[in-house]
FITORTI-369464 format. One record per residue: residue in three letters; x negated, y, z of N, C-alpha, C in turn. Coordinates in Angstrom, 1 decimal. Each point is the difference from the previous one (the first is absolute). Last residue first. Layout:
// residues N
> residu  n_x  n_y  n_z  ca_x  ca_y  ca_z  c_x  c_y  c_z
> ALA  X  Y  Z  X  Y  Z  X  Y  Z
...
//
This chain:
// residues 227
> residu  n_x  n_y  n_z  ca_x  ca_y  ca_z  c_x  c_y  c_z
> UNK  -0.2  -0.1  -8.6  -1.3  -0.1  0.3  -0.7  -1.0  0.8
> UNK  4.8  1.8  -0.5  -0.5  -1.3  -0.4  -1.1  0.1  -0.1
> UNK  2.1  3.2  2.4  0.4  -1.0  1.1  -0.4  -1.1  -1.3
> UNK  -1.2  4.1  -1.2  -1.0  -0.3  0.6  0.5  -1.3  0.7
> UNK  0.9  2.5  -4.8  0.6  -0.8  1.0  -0.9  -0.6  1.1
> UNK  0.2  3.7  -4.3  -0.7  -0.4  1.1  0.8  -0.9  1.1
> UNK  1.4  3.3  -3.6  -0.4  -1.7  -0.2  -0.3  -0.7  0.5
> UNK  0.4  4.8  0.4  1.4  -0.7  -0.2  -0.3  -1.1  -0.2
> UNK  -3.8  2.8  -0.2  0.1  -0.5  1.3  1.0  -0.7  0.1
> UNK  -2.2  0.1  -4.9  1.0  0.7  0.6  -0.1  -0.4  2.3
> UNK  -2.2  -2.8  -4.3  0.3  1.8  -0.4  0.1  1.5  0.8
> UNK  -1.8  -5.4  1.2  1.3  0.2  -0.9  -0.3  1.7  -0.1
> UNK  -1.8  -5.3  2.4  -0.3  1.2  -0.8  0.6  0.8  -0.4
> UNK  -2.5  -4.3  2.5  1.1  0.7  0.1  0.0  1.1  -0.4
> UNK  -4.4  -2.4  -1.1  0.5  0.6  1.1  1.5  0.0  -0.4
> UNK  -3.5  -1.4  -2.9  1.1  -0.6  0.8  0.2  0.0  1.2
> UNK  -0.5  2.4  -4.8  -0.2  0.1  1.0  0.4  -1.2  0.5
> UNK  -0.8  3.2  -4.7  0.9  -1.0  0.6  -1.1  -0.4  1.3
> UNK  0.0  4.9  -1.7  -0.7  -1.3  -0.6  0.6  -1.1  1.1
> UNK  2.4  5.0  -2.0  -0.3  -0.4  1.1  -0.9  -1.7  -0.3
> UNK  2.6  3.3  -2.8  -1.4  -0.4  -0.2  -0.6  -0.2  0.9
> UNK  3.8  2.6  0.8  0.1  -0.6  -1.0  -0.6  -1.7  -0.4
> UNK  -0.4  2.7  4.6  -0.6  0.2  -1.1  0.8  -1.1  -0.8
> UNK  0.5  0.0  4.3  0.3  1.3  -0.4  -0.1  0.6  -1.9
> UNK  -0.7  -4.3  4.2  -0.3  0.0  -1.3  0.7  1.4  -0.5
> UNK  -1.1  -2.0  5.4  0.8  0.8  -0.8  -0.5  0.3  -1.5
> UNK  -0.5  -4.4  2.9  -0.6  0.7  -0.5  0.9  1.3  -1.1
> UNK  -0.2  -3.4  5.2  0.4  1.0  -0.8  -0.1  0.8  -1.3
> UNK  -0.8  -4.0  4.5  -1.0  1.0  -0.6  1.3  0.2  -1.1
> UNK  -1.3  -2.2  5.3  0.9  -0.2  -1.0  -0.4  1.2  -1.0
> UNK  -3.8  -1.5  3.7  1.3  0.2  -0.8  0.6  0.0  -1.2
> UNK  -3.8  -2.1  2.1  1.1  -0.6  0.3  0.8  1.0  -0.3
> UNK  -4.5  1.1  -1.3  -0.1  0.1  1.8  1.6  -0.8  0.4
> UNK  -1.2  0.1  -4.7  -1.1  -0.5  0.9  -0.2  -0.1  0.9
> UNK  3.3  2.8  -2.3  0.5  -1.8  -0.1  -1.1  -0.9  0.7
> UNK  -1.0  4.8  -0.4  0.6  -0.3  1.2  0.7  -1.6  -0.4
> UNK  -3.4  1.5  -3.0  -0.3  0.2  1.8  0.7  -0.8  0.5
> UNK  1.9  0.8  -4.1  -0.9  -1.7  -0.1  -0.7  0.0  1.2
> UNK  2.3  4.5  -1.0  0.8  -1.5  0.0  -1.0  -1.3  0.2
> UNK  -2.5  3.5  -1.4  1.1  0.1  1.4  0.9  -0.6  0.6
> UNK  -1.7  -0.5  -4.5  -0.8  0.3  0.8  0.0  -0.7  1.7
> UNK  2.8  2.0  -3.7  0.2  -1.3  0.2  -0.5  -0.6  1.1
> UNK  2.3  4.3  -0.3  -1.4  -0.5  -0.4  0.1  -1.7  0.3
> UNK  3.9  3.2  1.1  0.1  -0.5  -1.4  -1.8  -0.3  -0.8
> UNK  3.3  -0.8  4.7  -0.8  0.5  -0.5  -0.2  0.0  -1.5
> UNK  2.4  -1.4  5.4  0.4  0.3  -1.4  -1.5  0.6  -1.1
> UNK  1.1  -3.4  4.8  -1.3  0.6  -0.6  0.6  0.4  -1.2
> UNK  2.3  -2.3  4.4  0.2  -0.2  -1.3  -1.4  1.1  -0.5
> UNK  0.8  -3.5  4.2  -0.8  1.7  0.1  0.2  0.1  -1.8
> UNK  0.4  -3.7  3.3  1.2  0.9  -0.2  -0.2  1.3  -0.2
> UNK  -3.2  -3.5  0.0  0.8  -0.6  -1.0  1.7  1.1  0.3
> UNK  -4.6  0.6  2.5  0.2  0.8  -1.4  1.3  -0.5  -0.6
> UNK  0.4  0.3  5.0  -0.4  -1.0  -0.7  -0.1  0.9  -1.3
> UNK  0.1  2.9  4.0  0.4  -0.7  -0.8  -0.6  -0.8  -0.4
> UNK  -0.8  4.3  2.2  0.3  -1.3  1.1  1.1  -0.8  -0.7
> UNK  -2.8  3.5  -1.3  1.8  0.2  -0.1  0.2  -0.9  0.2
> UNK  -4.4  0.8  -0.1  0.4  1.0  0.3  2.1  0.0  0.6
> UNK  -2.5  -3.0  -2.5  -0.6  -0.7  1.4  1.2  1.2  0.8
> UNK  -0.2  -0.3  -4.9  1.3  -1.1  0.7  -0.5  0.5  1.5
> UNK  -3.2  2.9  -2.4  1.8  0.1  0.0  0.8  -0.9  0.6
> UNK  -4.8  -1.7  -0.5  0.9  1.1  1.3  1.4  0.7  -0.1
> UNK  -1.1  -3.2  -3.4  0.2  -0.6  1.0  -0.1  1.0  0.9
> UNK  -0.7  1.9  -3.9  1.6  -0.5  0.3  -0.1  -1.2  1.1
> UNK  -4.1  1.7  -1.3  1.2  1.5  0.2  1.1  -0.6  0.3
> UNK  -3.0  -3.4  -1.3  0.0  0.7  1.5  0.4  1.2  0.2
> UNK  -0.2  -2.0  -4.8  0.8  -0.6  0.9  0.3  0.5  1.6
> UNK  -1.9  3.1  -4.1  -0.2  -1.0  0.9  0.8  -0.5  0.8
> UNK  0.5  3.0  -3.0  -0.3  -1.2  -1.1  -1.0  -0.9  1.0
> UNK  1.7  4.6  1.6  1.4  -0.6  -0.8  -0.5  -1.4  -0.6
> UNK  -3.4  2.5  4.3  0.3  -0.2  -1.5  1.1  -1.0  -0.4
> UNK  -0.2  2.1  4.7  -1.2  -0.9  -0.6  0.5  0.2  -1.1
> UNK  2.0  2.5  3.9  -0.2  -1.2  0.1  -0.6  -0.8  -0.9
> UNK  0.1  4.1  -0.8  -0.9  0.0  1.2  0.2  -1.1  0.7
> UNK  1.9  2.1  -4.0  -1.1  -1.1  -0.4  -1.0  -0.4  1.5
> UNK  5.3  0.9  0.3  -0.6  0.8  -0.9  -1.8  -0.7  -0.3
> UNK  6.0  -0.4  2.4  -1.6  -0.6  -0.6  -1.1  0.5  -0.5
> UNK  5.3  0.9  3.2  -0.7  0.1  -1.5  -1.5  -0.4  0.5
> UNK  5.6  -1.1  2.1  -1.3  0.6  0.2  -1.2  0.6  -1.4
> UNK  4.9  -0.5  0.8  -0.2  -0.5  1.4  -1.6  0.1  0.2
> UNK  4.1  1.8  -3.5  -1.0  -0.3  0.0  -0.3  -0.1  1.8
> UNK  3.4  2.9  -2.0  0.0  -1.7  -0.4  -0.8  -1.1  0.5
> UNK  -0.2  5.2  0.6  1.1  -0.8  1.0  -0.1  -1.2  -0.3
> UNK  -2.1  2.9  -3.0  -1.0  -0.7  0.9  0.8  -1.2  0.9
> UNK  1.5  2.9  -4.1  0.4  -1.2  0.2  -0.7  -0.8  1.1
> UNK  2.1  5.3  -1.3  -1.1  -0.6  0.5  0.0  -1.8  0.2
> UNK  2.7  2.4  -4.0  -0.3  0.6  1.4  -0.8  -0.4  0.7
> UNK  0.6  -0.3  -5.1  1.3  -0.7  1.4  0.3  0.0  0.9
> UNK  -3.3  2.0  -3.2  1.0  0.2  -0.2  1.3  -0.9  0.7
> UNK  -5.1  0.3  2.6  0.8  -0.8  -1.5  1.4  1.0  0.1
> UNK  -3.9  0.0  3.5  0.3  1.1  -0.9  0.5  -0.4  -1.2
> UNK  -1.5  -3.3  3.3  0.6  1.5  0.9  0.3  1.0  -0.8
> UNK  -2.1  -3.7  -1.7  0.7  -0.6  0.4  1.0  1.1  0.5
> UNK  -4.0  0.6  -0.8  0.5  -0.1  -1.6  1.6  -0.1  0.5
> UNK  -3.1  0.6  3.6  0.4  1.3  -0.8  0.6  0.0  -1.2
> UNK  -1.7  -3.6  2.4  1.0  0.2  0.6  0.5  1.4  -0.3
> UNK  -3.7  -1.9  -2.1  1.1  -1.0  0.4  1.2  0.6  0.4
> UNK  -4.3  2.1  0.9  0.8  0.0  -1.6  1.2  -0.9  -0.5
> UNK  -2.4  -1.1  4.6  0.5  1.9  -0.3  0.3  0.3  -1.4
> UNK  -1.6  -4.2  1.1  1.1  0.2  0.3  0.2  1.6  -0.4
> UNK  -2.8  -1.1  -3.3  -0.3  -0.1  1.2  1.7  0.1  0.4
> UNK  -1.6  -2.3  -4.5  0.3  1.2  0.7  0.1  0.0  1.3
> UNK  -0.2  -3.6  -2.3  -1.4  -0.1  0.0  0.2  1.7  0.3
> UNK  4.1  -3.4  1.8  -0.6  0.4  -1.0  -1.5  1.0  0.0
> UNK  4.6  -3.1  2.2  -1.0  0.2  -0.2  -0.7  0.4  -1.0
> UNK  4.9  0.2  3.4  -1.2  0.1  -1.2  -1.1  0.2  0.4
> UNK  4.9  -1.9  2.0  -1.0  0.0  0.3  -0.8  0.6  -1.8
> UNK  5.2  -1.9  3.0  -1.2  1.0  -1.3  -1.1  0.4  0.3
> UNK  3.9  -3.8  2.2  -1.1  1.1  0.3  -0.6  0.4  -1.1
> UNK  5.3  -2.1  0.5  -1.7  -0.1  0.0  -0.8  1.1  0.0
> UNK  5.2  0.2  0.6  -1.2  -0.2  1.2  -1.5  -0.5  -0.4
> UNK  3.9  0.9  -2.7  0.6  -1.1  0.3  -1.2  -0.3  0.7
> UNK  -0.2  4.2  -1.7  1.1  0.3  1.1  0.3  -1.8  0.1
> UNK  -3.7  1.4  -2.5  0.4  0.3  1.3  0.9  -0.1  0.9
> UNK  -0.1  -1.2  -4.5  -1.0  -1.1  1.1  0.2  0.6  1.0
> UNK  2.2  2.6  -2.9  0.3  -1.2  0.4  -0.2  -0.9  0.6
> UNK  -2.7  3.6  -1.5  1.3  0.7  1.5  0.9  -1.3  0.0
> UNK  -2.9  -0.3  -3.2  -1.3  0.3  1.4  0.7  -0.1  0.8
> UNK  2.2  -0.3  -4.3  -0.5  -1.2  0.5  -0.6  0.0  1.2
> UNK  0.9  4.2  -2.1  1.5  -1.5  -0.1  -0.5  -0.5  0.9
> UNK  -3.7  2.2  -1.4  0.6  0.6  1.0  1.1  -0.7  0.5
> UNK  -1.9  -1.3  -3.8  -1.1  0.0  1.4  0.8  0.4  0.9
> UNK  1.8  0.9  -4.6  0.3  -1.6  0.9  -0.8  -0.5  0.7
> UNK  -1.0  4.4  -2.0  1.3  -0.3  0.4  0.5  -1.6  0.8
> UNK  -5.0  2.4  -0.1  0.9  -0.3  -0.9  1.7  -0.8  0.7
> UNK  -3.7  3.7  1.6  -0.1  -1.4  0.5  1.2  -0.1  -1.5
> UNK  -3.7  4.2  1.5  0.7  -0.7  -1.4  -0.1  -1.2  0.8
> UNK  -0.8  5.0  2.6  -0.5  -1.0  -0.1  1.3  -1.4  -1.0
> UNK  -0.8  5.5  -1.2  0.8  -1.3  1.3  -0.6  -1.4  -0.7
> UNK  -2.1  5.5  -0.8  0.0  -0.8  -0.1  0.9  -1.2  0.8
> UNK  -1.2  4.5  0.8  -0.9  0.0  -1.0  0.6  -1.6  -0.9
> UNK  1.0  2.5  4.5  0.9  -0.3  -0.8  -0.2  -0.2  -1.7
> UNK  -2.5  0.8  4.3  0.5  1.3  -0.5  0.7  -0.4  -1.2
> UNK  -1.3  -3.3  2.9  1.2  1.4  1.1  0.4  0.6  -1.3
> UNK  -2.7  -3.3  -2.1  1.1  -0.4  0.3  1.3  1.2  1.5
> UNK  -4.4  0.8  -1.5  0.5  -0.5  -1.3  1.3  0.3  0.1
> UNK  -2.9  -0.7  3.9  0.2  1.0  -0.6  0.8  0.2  -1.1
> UNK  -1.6  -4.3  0.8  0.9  0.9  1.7  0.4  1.3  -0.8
> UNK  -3.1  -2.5  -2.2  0.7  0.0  -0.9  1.5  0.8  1.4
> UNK  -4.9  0.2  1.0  0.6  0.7  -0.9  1.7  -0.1  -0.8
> UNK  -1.5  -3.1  3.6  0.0  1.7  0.6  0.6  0.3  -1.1
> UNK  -0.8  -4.0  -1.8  0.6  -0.3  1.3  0.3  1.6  0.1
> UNK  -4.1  -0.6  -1.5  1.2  -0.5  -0.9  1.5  0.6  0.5
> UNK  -3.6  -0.8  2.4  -0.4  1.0  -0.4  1.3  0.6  -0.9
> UNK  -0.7  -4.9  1.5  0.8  1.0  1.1  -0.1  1.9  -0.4
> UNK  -2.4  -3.4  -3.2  1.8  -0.4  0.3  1.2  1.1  0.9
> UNK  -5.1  -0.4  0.1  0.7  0.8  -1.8  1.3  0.1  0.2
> UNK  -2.3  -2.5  3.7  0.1  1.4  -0.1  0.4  1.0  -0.9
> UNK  -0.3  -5.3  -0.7  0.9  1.0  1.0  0.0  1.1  0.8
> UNK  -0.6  -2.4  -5.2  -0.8  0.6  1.4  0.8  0.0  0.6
> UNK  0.3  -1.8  -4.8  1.0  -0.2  1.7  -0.7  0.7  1.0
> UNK  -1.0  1.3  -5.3  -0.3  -1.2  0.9  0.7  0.6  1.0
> UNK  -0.2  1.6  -4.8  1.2  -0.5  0.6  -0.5  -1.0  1.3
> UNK  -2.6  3.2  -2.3  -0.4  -1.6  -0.6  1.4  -1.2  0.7
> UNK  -0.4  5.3  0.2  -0.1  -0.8  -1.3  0.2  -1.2  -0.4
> UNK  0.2  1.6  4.7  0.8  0.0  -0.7  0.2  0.0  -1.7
> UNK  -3.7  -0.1  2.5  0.6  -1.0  0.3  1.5  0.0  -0.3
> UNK  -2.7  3.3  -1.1  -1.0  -0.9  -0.7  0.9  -1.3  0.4
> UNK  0.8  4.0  2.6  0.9  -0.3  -1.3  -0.9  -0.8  -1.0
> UNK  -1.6  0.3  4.4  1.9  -0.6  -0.2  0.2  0.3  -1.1
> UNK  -4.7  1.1  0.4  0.4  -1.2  0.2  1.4  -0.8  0.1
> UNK  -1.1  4.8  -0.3  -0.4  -0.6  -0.9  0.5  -1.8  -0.3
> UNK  0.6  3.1  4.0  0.9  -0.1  -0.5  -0.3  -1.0  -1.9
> UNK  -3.4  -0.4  3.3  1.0  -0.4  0.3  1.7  0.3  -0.8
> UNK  -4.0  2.8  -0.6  -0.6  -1.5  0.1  1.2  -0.7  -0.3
> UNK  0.2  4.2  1.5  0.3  0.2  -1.3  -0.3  -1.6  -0.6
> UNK  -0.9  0.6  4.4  1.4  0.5  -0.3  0.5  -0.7  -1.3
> UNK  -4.0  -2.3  1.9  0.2  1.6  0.5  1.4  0.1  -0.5
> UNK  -3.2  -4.9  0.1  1.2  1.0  -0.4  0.0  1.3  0.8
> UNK  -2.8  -3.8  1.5  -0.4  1.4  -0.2  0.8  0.8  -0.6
> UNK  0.5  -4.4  1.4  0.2  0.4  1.1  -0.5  1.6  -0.4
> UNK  1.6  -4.0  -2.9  -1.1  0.6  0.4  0.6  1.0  0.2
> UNK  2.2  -3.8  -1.2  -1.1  -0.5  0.4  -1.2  1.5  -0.3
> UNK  5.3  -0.6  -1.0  -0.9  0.3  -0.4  -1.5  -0.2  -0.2
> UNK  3.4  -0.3  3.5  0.5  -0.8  -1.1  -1.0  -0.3  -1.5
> UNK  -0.9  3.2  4.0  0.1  -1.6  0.2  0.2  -1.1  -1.1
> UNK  1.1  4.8  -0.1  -2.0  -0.2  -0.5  0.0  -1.4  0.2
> UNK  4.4  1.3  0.6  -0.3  0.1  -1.7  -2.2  -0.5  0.2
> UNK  2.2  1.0  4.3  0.9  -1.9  -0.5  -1.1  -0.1  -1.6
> UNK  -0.4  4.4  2.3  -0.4  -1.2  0.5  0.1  -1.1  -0.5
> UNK  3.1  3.3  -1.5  -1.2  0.4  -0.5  -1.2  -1.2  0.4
> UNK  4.1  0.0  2.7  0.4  -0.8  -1.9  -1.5  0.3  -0.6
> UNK  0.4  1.9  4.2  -0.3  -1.2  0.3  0.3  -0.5  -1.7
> UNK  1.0  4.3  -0.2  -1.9  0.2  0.6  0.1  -1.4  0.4
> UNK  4.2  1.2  -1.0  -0.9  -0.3  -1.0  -1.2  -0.1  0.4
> UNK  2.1  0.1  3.4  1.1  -0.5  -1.0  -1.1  -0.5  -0.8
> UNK  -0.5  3.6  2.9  -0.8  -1.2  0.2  0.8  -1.0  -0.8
> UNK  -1.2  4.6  -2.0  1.1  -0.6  0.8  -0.2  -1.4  0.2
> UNK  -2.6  3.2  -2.5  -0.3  0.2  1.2  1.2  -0.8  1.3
> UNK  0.3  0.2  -5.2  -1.5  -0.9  0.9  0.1  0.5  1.4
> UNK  3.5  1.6  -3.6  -0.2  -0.7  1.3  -0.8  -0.7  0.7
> UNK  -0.1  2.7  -4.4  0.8  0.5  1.2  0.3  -0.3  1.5
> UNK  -2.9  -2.3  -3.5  -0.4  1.2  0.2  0.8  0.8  1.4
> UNK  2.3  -4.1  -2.4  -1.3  -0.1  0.7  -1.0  0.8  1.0
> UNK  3.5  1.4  -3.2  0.8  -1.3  1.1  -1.2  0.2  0.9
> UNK  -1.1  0.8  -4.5  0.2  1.4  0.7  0.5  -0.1  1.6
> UNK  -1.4  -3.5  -2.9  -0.6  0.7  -0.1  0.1  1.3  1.3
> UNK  3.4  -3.2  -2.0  -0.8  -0.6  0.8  -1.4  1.2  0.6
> UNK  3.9  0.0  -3.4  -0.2  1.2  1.0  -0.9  -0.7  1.3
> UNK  0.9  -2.2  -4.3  -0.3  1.8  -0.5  0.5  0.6  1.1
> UNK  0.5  -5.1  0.8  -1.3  1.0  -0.5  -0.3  1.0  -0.3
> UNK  4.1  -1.1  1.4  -0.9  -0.4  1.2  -1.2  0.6  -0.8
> UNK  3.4  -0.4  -2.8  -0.1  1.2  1.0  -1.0  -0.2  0.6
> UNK  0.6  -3.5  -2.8  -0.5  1.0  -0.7  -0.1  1.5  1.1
> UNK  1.9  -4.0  1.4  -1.5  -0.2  -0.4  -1.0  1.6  -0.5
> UNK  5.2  -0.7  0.7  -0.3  0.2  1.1  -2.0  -0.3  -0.1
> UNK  2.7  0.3  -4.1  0.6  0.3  1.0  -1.3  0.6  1.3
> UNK  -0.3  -3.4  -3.3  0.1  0.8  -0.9  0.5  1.5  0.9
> UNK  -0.6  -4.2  2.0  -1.3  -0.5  -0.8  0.4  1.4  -0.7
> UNK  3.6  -0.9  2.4  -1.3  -0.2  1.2  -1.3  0.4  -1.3
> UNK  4.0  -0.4  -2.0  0.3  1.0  0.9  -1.0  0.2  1.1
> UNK  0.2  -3.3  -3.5  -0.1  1.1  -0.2  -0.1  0.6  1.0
> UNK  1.3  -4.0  1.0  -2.0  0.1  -0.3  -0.1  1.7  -0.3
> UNK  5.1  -1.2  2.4  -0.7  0.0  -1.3  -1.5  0.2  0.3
> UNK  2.6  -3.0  4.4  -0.3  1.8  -0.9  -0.8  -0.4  -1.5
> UNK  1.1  -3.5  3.1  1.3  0.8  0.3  -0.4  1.6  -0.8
> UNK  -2.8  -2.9  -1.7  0.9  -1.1  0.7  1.0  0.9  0.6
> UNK  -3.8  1.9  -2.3  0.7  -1.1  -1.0  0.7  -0.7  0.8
> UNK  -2.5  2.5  3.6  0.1  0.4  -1.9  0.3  -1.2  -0.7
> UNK  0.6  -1.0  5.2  0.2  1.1  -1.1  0.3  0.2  -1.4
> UNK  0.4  -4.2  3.3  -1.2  0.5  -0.3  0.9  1.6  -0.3
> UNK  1.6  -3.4  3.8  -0.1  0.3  -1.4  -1.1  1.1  -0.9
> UNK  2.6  -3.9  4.4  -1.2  0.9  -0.2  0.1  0.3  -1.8
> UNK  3.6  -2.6  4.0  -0.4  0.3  -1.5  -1.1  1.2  0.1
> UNK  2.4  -3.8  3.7  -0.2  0.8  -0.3  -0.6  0.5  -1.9
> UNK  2.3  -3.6  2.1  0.1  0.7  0.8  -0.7  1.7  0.2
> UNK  1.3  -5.0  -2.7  -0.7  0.6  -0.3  0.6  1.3  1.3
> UNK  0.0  -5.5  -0.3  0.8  1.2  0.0  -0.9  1.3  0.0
//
């Protein structure tokens, strides 16, 4: 019995666009100035720390470091300081109304259905909680955090390792086999079927490549009591 549900983001309850065309592209054409303005805040002044860490050298200066996130943002890598940096700027964005966070129609249906027949929602994704919960908090629907019981982000371990999703089960004092896993990487899917959960492959795409994960279009398809 499936008890609870964890889900990915981009291409699974939200358009690729909208994160990759959207919210990527802001971040970077104001990474720079973000940075500057707020080094002196211990916020960023610890994220700054994380970046030399991450990095492997302890001599970055400012201009070093902001260099370095957007080199990492080129190269589209998971940092988790890029992430949380990320995270702030896009904060902003989103007060000043720059932009709502994109869940697709039959995510939503489906989120508030599960919810209200008591399972647990849960996301994981290579964005930081705190971005997470701003996509989520700022949709043409209204705020959808209420739904949700908790979020993931790369600080419990990498989406294409199985051990992300065995602390998730650990964290949520669950067996994996009642832990559904929606996603549209395959990848990721193949972790968590590795750690015992149940798995989901949201196919969005036309031209989606055959699978044998459980699979369908749409969240309306998704039957988690046959999984």
């Amino acid at each position: 019995m499936i008890r609870a549900i964890l889900t990915d983001i981009e291409g699974t309850t939200s358009s690729l666009s909208f994160v990759k065309d959207t919210l990527f592209p802001y971040a970077r054409a104001r990474l720079a100035d973000f940075v500057r303005n707020h080094a002196s805040e211990d916020t960023v002044k610890r994220l700054l720390a994380d970046t030399r860490e991450a990095a492997g050298d302890s001599s970055l200066n400012e201009d070093g470091a902001i260099a370095q996130l957007i080199r990492w943002i080129d190269e589209d890598r998971k940092i988790t300081p890029l992430k949380a940096i990320q995270g702030l700027i896009w904060e902003e964005g989103y007060r000043n109304g720059d932009f709502f966070g994109h869940v697709y129609d039959d995510a939503v249906c489906q989120l508030r259905a599960w919810h209200a027949q008591g399972i647990g929602l849960y996301v994981f994704s290579s964005g930081s909680v705190h971005a997470q919960q701003l996509l989520f908090g700022h949709t043409r629907f209204g705020d959808l955090n209420p739904l949700f019981s908790g979020y993931f982000d790369t600080r419990i371990g990498a989406k294409q390792e199985p051990e992300a999703y065995r602390a998730i089960a650990r964290q949520l004092d669950l067996s994996p086999a009642e832990i559904l896993f929606l996603s549209d990487i395959e990848s990721e899917l193949n972790a968590a079927r590795e750690a015992g959960f149940k798995t989901f492959l949201l196919a969005r795409g036309e031209s989606a490549a055959p699978s044998d994960h459980p699979h369908g279009a749409a969240f309306d398809v998704i039957r988690p009591d046959l999984l």
